[in-house]
C-alpha positions in Angstrom: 9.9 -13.3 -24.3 9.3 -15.1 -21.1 11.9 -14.3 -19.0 10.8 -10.7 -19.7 7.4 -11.3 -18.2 8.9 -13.3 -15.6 11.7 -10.2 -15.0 9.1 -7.6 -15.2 6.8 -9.6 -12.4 9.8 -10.1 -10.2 10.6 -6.3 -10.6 7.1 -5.3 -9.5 7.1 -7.9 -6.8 10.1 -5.9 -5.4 8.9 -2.8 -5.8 5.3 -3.9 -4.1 7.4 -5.1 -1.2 9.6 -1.7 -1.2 5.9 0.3 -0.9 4.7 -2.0 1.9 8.0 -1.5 3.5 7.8 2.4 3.3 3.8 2.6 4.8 5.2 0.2 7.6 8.1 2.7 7.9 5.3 5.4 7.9 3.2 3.6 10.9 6.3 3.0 12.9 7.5 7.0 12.6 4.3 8.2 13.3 3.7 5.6 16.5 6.7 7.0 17.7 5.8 10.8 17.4 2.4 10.0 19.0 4.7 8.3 21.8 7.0 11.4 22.2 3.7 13.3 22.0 2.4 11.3 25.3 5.6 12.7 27.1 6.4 15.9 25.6 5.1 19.4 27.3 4.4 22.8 26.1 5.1 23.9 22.7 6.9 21.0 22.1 3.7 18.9 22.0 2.6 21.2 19.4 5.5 20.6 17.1 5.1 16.8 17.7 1.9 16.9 16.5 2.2 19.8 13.5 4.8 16.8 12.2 2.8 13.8 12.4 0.1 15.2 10.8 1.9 16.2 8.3 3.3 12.6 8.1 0.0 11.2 8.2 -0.9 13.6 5.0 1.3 12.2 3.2 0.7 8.8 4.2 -2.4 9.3 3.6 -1.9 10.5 -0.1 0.2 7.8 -1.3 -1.8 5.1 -0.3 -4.9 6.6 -1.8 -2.9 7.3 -4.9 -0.6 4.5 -5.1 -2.3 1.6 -3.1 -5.5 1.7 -3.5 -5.4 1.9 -7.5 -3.1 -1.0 -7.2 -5.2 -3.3 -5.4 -8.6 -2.7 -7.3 -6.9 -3.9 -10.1 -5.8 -6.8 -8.7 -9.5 -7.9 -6.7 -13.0 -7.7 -7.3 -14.4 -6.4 -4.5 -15.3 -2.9 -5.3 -17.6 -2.8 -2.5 -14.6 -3.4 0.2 -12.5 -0.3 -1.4 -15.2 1.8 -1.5 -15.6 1.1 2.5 -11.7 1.6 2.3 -11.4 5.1 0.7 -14.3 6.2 2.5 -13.2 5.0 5.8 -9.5 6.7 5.0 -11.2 9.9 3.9 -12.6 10.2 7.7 
């Protein structure tokens, strides 16, 4: 019975590590758009930035629906991801 619990929190631990790895993906992608916006011209700066904020959205979106439910379970300090979500939502 053990080394289920010990399996299951070595699975999750991977898969908390693959989610952190995907946002940091996100950051880098959407760094890199906002640096190919900085040198782009004409419509082309408009498709830049149509895609990273679409990239955004969806970054957006699954850290508010994956991240954020994941670490109020883990802490007690409601009052720090209420400032989070609000401060995301702007």
């Amino acid at each position: 019975m053990a080394w289920g619990g010990e399996r299951n929190s070595w699975a999750r631990a991977k898969g908390e590590r693959k989610v952190i790895e995907m946002l940091k993906d996100d950051h880098r992608k959407v760094k890199g758009l906002l640096d190919e916006f900085d040198s782009a011209e004409g419509s082309e700066r408009g498709e830049i930035a149509a895609t990273a904020i679409m990239e955004l959205v969806i970054h957006a979106e699954l850290e508010e629906k994956l991240i954020y439910p994941a670490i109020s379970q883990e802490i007690e300090e409601d009052d720090m991801m209420n400032d989070a979500i609000e401060e995301h939502a702007v």
